[in-house]
Structures are given as structure tokens and as C-alpha cells.
C-alpha positions in Angstrom: 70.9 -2.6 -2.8 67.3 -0.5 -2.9 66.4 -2.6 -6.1 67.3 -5.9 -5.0 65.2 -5.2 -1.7 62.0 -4.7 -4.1 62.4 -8.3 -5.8 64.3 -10.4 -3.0 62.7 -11.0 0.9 64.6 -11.8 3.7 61.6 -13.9 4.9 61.4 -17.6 4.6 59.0 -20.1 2.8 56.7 -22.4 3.6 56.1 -25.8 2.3 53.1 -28.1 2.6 53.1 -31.8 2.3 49.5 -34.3 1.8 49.4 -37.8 0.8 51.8 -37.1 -2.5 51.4 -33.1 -3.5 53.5 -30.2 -2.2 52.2 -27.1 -1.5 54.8 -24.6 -1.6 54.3 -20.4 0.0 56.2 -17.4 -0.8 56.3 -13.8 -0.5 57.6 -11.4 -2.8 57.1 -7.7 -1.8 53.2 -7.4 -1.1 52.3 -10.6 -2.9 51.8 -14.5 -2.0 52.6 -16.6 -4.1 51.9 -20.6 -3.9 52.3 -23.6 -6.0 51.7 -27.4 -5.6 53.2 -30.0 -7.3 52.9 -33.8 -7.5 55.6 -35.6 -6.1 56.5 -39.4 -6.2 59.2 -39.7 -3.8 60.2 -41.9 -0.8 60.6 -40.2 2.4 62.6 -41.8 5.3 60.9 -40.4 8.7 63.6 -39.8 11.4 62.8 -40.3 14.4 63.0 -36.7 15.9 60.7 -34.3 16.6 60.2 -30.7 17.2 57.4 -28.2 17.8 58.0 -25.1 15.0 55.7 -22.1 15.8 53.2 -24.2 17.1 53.2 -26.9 14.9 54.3 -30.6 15.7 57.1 -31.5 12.8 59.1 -34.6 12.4 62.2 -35.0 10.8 62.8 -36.8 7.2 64.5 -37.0 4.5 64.1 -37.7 1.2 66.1 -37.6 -2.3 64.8 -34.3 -4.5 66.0 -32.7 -7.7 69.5 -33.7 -7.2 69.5 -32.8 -3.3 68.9 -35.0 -0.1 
């Protein structure tokens, strides 16, 4: 269990979205690690809304690698 806390984090990521790239935040142990990628995809905005740690999010959806 020791070994699996050094390479695995309980916390959660985040994830970016501009225009059509994805910017995508992690932590593992004492590093950050990001990532952005490209992304062609058509998202359906629902209307809902919610305010996440201070920030105003919206709801969608959107078909992704196999997953809605």
C-alpha cells in the first residue's frame, strides 16, 4: 500500500477547455504535470449551471474516446 501511495494521488484533475484545445492538470507526488491537446468535437451545452470553487461551470456533454 506504501508504494502505490508514491505513484497514485487521491487528488483530482483539472481540465481546461479554449476555443478547440484541452488543457489537461495533474499531480503526481510533488510534480505537475499538464498536457493540451486539439480536439474536434461537438459539445451539446445543458442548460445547468453551477459555481465549482469559485468558478461559474455549465454543464455539457460531448462524445470522447469511446465515452459520453
Amino acid at each position: 500500500m506504501e508504494e502505490m501511495r508514491t505513484y497514485f494521488t487521491m487528488e483530482r484533475y483539472a481540465i481546461e477547455f479554449n476555443s478547440n484545445e484541452l488543457q489537461f492538470y495533474n499531480t503526481l507526488g510533488n510534480h505537475n504535470y499538464s498536457y493540451k491537446e486539439r480536439i474536434n468535437h461537438y459539445w451539446k451545452l445543458i442548460n445547468e449551471s453551477k459555481t465549482i470553487k469559485g468558478y461559474a461551470c455549465k454543464k455539457v456533454t460531448v462524445s470522447y474516446g469511446c465515452r459520453e
